[in-house]
C-alpha positions in Angstrom: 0.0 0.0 0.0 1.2 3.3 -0.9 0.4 6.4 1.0 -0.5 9.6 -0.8 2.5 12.7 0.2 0.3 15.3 2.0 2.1 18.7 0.5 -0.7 20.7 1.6 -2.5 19.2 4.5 -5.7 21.6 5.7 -6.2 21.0 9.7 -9.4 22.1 11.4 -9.3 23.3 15.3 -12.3 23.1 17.0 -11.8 25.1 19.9 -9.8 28.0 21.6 -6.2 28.0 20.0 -2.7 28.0 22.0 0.8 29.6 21.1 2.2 25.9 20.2 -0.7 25.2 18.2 -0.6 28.7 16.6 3.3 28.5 16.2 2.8 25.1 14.4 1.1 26.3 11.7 2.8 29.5 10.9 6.5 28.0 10.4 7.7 28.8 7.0 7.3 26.0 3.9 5.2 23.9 6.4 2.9 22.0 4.2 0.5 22.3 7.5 -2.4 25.1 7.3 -5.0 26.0 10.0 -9.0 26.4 9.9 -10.2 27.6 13.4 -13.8 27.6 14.7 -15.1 27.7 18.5 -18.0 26.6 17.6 -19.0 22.8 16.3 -22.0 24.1 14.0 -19.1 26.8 13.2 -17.1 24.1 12.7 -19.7 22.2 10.4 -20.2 25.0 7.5 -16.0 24.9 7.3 -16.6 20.9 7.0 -18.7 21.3 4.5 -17.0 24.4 2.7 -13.7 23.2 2.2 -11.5 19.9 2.2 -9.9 19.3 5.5 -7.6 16.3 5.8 -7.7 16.3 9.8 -9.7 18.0 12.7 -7.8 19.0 16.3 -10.7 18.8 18.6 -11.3 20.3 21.9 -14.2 18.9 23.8 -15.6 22.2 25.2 -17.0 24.4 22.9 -19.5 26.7 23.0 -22.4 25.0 21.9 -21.4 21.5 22.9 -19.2 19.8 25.6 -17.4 16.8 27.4 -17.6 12.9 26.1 -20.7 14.1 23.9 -18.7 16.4 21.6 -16.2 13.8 19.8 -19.7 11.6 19.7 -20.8 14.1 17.7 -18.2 14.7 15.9 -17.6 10.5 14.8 -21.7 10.5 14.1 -21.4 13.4 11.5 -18.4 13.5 10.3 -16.3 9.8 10.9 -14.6 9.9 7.3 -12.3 12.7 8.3 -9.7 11.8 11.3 -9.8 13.8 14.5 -7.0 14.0 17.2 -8.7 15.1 20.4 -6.9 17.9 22.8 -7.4 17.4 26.7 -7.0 20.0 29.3 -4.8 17.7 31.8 -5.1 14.1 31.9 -8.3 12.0 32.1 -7.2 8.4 31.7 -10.2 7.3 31.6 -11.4 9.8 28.3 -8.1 8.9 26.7 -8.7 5.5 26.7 -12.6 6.0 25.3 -11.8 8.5 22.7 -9.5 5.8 21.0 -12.3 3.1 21.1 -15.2 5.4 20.3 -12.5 6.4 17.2 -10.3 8.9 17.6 -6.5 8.6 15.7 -4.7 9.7 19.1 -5.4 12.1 22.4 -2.7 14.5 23.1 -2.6 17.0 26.5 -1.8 20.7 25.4 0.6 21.3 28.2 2.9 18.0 26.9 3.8 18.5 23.5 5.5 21.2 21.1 5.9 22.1 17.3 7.3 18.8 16.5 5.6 16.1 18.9 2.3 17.9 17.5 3.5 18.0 13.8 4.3 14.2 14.3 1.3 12.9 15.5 -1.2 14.8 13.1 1.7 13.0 10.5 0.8 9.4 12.2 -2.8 9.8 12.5 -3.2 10.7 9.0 -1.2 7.6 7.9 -3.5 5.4 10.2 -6.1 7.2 8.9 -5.5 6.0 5.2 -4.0 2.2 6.4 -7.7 1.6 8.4 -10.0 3.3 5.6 -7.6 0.9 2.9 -8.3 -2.2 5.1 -12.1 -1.3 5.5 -12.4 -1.0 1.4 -10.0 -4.3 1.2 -12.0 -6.5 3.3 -15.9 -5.1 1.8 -14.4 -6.2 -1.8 -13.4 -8.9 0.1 -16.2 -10.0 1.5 -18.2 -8.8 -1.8 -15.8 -11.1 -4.2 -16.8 -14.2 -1.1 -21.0 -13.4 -1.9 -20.1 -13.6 -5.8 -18.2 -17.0 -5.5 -20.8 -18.9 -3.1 -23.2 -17.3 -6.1 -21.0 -18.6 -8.6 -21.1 -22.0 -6.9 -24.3 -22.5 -6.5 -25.1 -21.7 -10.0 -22.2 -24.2 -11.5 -23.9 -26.7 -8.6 -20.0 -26.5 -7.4 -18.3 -27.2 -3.8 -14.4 -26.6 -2.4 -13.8 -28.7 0.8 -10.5 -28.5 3.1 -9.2 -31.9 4.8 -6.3 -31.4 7.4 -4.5 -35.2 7.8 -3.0 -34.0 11.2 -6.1 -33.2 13.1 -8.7 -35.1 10.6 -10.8 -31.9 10.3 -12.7 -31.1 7.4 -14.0 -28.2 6.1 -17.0 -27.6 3.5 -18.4 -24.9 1.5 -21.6 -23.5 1.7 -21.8 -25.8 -2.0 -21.1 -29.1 -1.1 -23.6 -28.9 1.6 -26.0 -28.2 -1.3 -24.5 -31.1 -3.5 -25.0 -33.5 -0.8 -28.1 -31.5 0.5 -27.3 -31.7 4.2 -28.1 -28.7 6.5 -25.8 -26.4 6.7 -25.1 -26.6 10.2 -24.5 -30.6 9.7 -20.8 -31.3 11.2 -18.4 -31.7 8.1 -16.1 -34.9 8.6 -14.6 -37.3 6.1 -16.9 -39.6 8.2 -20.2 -37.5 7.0 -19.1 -37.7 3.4 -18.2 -40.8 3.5 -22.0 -41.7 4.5 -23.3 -39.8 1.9 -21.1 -42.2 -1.0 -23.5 -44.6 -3.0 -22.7 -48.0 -1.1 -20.9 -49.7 -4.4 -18.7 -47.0 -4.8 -17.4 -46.7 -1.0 -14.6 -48.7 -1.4 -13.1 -47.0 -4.3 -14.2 -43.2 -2.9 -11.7 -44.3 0.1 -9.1 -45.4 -2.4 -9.2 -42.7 -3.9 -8.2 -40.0 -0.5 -5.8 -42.7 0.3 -4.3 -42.2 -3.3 -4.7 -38.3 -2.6 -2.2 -38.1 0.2 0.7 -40.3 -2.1 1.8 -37.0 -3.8 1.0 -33.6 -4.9 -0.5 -34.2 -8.2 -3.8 -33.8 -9.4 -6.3 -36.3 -8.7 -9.8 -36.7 -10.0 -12.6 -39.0 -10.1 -16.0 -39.7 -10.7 -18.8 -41.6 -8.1 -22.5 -41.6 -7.0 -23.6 -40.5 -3.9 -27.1 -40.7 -2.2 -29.3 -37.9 -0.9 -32.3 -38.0 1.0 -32.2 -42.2 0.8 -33.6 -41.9 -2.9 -32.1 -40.0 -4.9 -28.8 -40.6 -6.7 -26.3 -37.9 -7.8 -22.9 -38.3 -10.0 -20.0 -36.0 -8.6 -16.5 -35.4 -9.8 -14.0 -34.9 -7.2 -11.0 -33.1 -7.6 -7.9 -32.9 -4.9 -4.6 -32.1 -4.7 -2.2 -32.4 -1.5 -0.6 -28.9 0.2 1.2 -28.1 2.8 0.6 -25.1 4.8 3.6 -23.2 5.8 2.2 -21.0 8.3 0.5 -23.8 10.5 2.5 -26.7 9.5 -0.1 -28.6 8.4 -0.6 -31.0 5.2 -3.9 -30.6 4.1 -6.0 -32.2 1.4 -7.6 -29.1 -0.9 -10.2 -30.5 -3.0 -13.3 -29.5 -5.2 -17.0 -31.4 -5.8 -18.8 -31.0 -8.7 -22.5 -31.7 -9.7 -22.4 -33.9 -13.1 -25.3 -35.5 -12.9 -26.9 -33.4 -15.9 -24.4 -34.6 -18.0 -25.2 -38.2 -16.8 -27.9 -38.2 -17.3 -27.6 -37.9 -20.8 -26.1 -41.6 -20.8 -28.4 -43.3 -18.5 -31.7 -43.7 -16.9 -31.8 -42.8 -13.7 -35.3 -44.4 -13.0 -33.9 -47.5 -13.5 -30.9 -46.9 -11.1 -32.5 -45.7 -7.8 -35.0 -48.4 -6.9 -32.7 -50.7 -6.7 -30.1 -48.1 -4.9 -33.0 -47.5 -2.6 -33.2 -50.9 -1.8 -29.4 -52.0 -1.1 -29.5 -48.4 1.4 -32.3 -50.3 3.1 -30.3 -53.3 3.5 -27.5 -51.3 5.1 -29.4 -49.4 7.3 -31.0 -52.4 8.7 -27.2 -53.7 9.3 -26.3 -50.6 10.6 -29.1 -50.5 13.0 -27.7 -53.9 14.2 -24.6 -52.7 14.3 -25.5 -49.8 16.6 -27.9 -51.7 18.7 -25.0 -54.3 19.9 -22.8 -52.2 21.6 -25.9 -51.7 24.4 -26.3 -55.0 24.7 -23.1 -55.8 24.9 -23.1 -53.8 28.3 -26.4 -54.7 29.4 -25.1 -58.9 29.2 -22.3 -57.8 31.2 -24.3 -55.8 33.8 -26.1 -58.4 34.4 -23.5 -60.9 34.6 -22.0 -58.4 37.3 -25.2 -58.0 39.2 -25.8 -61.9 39.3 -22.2 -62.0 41.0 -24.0 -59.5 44.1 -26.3 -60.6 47.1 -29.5 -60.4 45.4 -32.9 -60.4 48.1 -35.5 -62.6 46.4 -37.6 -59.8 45.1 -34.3 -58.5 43.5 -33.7 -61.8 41.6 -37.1 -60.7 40.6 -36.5 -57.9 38.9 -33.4 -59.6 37.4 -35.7 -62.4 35.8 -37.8 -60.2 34.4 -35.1 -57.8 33.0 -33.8 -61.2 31.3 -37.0 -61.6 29.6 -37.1 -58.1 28.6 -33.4 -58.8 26.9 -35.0 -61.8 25.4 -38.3 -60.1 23.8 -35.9 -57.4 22.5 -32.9 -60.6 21.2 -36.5 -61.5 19.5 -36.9 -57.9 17.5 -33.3 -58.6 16.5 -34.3 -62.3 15.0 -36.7 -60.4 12.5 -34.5 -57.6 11.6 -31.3 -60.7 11.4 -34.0 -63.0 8.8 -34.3 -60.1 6.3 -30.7 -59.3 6.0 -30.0 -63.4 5.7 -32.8 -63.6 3.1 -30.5 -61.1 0.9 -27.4 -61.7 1.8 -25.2 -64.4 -0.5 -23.0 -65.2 2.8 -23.3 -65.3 6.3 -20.7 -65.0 8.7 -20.6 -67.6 11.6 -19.8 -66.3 15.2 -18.6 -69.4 17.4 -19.0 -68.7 21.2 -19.0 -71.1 24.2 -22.0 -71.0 25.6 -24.9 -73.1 28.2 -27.3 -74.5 26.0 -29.9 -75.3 28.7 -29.7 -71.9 29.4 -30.2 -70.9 25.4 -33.3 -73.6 24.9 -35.1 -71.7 28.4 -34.2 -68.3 26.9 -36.0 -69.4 23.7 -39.0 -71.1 25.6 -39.6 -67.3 27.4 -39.2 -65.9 24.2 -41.8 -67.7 22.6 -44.4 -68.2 25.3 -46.7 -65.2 24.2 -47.2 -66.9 21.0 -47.6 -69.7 22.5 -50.2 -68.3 25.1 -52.3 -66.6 21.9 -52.3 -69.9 19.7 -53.8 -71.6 22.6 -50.7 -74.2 22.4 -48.1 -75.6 24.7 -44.4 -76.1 23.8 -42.8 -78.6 25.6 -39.0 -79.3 25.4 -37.1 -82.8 26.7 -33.8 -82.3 26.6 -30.9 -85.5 27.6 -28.3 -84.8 30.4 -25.5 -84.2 28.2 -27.1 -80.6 27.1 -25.7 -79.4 30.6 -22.8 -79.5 29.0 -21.1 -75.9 27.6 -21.2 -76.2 23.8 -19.4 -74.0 20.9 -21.6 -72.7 18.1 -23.3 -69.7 16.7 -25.4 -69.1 19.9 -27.3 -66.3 17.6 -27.7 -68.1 14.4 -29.1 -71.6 16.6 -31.7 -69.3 18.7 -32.6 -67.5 15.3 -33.2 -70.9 14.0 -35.3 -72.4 17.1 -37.4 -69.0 17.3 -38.0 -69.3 13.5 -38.9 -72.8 13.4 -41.0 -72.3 16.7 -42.7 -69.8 15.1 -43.6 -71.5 11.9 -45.3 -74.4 14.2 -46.9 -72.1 16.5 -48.5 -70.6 13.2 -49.9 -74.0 11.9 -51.3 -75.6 15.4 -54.7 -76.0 16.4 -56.0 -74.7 19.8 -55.1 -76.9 22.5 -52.2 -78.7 20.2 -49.4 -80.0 22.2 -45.6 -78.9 20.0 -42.8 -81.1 21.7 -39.2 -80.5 20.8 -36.6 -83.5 21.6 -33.3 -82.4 22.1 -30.1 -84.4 22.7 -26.1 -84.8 21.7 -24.9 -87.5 19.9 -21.1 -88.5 19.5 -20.3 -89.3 16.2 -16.2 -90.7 14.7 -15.6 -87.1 13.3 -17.4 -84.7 15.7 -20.4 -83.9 18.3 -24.1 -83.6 16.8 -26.7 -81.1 18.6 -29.9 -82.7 17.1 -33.3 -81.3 17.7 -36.2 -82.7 16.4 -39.7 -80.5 17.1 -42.9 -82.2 16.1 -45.9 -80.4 15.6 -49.1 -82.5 15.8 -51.2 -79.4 13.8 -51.9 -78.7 10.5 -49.7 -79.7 7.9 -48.2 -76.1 6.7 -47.6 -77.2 3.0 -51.0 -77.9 2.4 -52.6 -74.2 4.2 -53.5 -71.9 1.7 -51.0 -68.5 3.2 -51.2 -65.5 1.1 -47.8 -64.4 -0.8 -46.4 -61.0 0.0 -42.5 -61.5 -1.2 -42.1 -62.9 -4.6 -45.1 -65.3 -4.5 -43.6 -67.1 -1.5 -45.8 -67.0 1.6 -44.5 -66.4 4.9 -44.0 -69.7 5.9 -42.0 -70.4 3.2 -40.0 -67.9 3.9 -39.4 -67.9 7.3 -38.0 -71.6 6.5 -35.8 -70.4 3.4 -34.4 -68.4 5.4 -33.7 -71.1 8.3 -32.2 -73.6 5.8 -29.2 -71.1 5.3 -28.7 -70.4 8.9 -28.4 -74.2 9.1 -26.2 -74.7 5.9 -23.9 -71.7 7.4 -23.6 -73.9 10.7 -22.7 -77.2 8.3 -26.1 -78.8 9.2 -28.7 -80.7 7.7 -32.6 -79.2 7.9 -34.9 -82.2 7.0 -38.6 -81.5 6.8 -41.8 -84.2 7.0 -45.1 -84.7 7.8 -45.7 -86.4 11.3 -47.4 -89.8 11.9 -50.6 -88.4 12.2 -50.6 -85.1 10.6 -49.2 -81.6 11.0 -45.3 -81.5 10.5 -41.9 -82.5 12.1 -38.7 -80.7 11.7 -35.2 -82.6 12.0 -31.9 -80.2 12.6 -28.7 -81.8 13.0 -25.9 -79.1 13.6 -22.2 -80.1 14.6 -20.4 -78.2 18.0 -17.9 -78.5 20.2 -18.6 -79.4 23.8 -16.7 -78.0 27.0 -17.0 -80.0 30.1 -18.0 -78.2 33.2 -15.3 -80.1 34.9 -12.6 -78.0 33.1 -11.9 -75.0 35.4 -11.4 -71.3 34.5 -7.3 -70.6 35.3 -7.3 -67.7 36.9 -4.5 -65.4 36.3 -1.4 -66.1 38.8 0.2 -62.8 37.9 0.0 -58.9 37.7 -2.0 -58.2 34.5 -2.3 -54.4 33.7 -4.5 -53.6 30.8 -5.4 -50.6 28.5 -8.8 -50.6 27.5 -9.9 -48.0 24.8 -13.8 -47.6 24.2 -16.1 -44.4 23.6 -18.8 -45.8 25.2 -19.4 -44.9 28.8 -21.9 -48.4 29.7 -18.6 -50.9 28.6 -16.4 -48.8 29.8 -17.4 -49.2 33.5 -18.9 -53.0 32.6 -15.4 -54.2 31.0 -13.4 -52.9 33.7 -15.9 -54.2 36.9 -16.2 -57.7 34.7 -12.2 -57.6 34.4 -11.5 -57.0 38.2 -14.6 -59.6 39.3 -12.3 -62.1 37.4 -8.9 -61.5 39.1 -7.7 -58.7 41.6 -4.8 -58.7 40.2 -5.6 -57.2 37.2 -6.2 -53.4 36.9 -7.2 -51.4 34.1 -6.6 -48.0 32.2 -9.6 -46.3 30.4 -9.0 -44.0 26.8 -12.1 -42.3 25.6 -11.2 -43.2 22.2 -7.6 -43.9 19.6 -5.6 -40.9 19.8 -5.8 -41.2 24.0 -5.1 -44.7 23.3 -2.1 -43.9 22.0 -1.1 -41.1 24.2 -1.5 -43.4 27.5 0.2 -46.4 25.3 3.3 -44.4 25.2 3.4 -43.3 28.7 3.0 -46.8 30.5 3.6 -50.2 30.0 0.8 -52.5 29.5 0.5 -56.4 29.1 -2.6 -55.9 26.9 -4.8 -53.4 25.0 -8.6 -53.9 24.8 -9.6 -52.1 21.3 -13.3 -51.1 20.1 -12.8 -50.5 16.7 -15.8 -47.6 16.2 -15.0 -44.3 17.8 -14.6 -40.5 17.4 -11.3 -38.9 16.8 -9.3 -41.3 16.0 -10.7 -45.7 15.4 -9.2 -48.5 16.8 -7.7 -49.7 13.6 -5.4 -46.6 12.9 -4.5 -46.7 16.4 -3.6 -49.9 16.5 -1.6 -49.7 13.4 0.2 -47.3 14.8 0.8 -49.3 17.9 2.3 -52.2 16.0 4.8 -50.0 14.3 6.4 -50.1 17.7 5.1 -52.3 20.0 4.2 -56.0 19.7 2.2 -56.0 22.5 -1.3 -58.3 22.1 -4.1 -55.9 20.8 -7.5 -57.7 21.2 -10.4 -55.8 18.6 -13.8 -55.5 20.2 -16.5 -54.8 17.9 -19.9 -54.7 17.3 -19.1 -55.2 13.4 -19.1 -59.4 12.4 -18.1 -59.7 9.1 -15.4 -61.5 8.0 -14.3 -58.1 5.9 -14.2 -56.5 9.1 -11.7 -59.4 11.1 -9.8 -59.3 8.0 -8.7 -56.1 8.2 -8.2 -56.2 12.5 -5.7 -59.1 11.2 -3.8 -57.2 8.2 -2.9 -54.5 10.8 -2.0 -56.9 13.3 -4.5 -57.2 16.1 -4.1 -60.8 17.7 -7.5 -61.6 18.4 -11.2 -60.6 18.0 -14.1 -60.7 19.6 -18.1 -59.1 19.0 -20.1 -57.8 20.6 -21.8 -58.7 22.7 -19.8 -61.2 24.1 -19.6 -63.1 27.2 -18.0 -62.3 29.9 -15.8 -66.1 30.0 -15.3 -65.5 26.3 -13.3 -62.0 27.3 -11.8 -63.9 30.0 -10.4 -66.7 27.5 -9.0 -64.5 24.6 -7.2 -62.8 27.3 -5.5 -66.1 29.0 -4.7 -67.4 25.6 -2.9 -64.3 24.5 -0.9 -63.9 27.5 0.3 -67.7 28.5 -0.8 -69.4 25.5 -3.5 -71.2 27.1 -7.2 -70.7 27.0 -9.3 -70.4 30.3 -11.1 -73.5 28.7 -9.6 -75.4 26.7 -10.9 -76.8 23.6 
């Protein structure tokens, strides 16, 4: 910026003159020339008249005085700078004639020709610096209205990613691309969501391919808005480093294409079937989400099983069970439509009690038993005491589907008995059940067909024929000897003994355990300590403290959730491994294989879902540390 030389420089007084003042402007070839008034409407008419570059103000006049007059002054006449002239000093006035806007205060017993000469010199040059800025920042600010203009008419977005702190950054148009609120929270996480589920995989591939260099990168994808709509983007990005903070950053641009799209292809046929895959994924999601609570409420209760419990108090346990168990039932019908469309399913094994799973399943199915007007009875052998390893989901998924479908057939009053036993065979153990329904035959009840012409029934048992194939067992359906129908399931397990007992640790075990969510937090650490005193544990809220309190301690073992804000277990444990080799166990309420996979390529030892039993913690743990599981198998 370049100031303008002030060769003849017009200065108003307003107010009685002194000899310095007066001697100040009558010095030969001073570019300085003097205006007085003692009047401010005086004053005005010479504001008016003429071109003044600065005023000297005194703040009693005739017609005005005190605080008021430079108020008056900055209200009528702010675009012309004004040094204010004080009797003696008021600290107090100094200080609020520079906020309210004056250049500088100056006391006319304290300065001469040249300390006056200089500060009417400064006070013009701040004068011209803060009216400069003021224009700068309205083009400013003028040129920012015309490009969020400009972007919304081009259907155009710039976005900011820092890969130190993760923080992202959006305009005002790729809010509008994706059309979130604008007050939604921008994160790589948000965006992420809004990608078209095919093209996830690739949309990550593509930041990861971003932060390799400092070329340009660019490529097309579909996200989807509002769960029905689908939108083709181009994204553009380019790494930078920022000097100033330090920072690498990932600058990057989204554009709208989806005009030019369409051109090629028919959207119509596209978003149904979008539409329907998002369904699929937010019923997974919503599984996803919903075992992390129970994961804490099993282990709650597991805890306050462990506590002197008064009668009425085992009570209200009982029926908080049941509760668990209607709500385990919910989750069987949101589990059979994601198995009906999925092409595989995943096994879980856990040890579990089996007695305990086949009285869980008769609760569960008692009200339907209670409305059909039917009892269920189940004979079990003695060898179902026994602890067995299977899918404990999948094989009470199967039971309450099969139940159901029986239930569903029976006449009032029917009698549905379900024969349960283990049978030792040269290559493995057999759990066979075999439940016999003396009802109505269901093949040959007219249902109606709401899914593809298949009626409930049949669909209900589609469905349990590949739970059963995913457990490598055999479904075998047939009438009974009288009528209705009888259902044969042989499933192989493992069996565990109950005359194997849990090893408790002989040795100081101090563990990290880094998990977000407040419930598992306090129900890991009680169900860790019930187990052994000699263990203690640590607590991070989520990776990055992970980290931080891996680095300043010495564990034996880190418990990591994989799902959490800031920073997820599987960056923080692949940080962890690039220095440590200490056993990372991944807790999760993801079970795909996709998802163990990747726990495994970064090097996490072990795995385990949620939600999982408290013995099942207790054995991953043993077997990591000594080598030997708590039971072993």
């Amino acid at each position: 910026m370049t100031l303008r030389k002030h060769n003849n420089t017009p200065i108003l007084l307003l107010g009685e003159t002194t000899t310095t003042i007066q001697n100040t402007f009558t010095e030969k070839r001073s570019p300085l020339t003097l205006e007085i008034a003692n009047s401010f409407e005086n004053g005005g008419h010479i504001l008016s008249e003429k071109e003044i570059s600065l005023v000297l103000l005194r703040l009693d006049l005739s017609d005005t005085s005190g605080f008021k007059t430079l108020k008056k002054y900055l209200n009528n006449y702010k675009h012309i700078p004004v040094i204010v002239l004080l009797d003696k000093e008021n600290d107090i006035i100094e200080n609020q004639a520079i906020k309210a806007g004056a250049q500088d205060v100056l006391i006319l017993d304290q300065f001469n020709k040249s300390t006056l000469k200089r500060a009417i010199h400064f006070a013009l040059q701040r004068f011209e610096y803060h009216t400069a800025v003021i224009q700068q920042n309205n083009l400013l600010r003028k040129q920012a209205h015309s490009y969020k203009l400009s972007q919304r008419i081009a259907t155009f977005g710039n976005w900011e990613l820092n890969l130190v702190n993760n923080k992202m950054e959006w305009s005002e148009g790729v809010f509008n691309i994706l059309e979130m609120p604008h007050n939604q929270t921008a994160s790589l996480a948000t965006f992420l969501s809004s990608v078209f589920n095919e093209d996830k995989s690739k949309v990550e591939a593509f930041f990861e391919r971003c932060t390799k260099d400092n070329r340009l990168h660019k490529m097309e994808f579909r996200i989807l808005v509002n769960n029905s709509k689908i939108k083709h983007v181009l994204i553009s990005c380019i790494l930078d480093f920022d000097e100033k903070t330090g920072n690498l950053l990932l600058i990057g641009g989204l554009l709208d294409i989806t005009d030019q799209k369409s051109i090629k292809q028919n959207n119509s046929k596209i978003i149904p079937a979008a539409v329907e895959k998002f369904k699929k994924q937010a019923i997974e999601n919503f599984y996803f989400q919903i075992r992390t609570p129970l994961s804490s409420i099993g282990n709650l209760l597991f805890l306050t099983e462990k506590t002197n419990l008064t009668n009425e108090q085992k009570d209200y346990l009982s029926g908080l069970k049941a509760s668990i168990n209607e709500l385990t039932g919910t989750l069987y019908s949101i589990l059979n439509y994601s198995a009906l469309s999925a092409d595989t399913i995943p096994v879980e094994e856990n040890e579990f009690d089996l007695s305990q799973l086949l009285n869980n399943i008769k609760i569960l199915i008692r009200p339907k038993a209670i409305t059909a007007n039917t009892t269920i009875i189940i004979d079990s052998s003695q060898k179902i005491k026994d602890k067995i390893i299977t899918d404990d989901i999948k094989l009470a998924q199967i039971l309450n589907n099969l139940l159901s479908i029986s239930l569903k057939h029976a006449y009032p009053k029917d009698i549905i008995e379900v024969n349960v036993d283990i049978v030792s065979t040269p290559k493995n153990e057999l759990l066979n059940i075999h439940i016999k329904n003396n009802g109505r035959e269901w093949t040959k009840r007219k249902e109606k067909a709401p899914i593809n012409g298949k009626s409930d029934t049949e669909i209900s048992l589609t469905i349990t024929k590949k739970l059963i194939k995913s457990l490598h067992g055999t479904l075998d359906t047939f009438p009974a000897r009288v009528f209705g129908t009888a259902f044969s399931i042989s499933i192989p397990i493992k069996i565990i003994t109950e005359n194997q007992p849990s090893r408790l640790p002989d040795f100081n075990i101090k563990i990290l355990l880094v998990e977000d969510h407040f419930l598992n937090q306090i129900a890991t650490r009680k169900v860790l300590t019930v187990w052994s005193p000699r263990i203690s544990v640590d607590i991070a809220q989520n990776g990055m403290e992970g980290i931080a309190k891996f680095k300043t301690s010495n564990y034996d073992l880190i418990l990591m959730d994989i799902q959490m804000p800031v920073m997820n277990g599987i960056d923080a444990a692949r940080i962890i491994r690039k220095t440590s080799k200490i056993p990372i166990i991944a807790l999760t309420a993801e079970s795909s294989e996709k998802e163990r996979e990747k726990c495994a390529n970064i090097g996490m030892n072990d795995y385990l879902t949620k939600p999982f039993k408290p013995q099942e913690l207790y054995n991953v743990i043993q077997k990591q540390l000594t080598g030997v599981e708590v039971f072993d198998r």
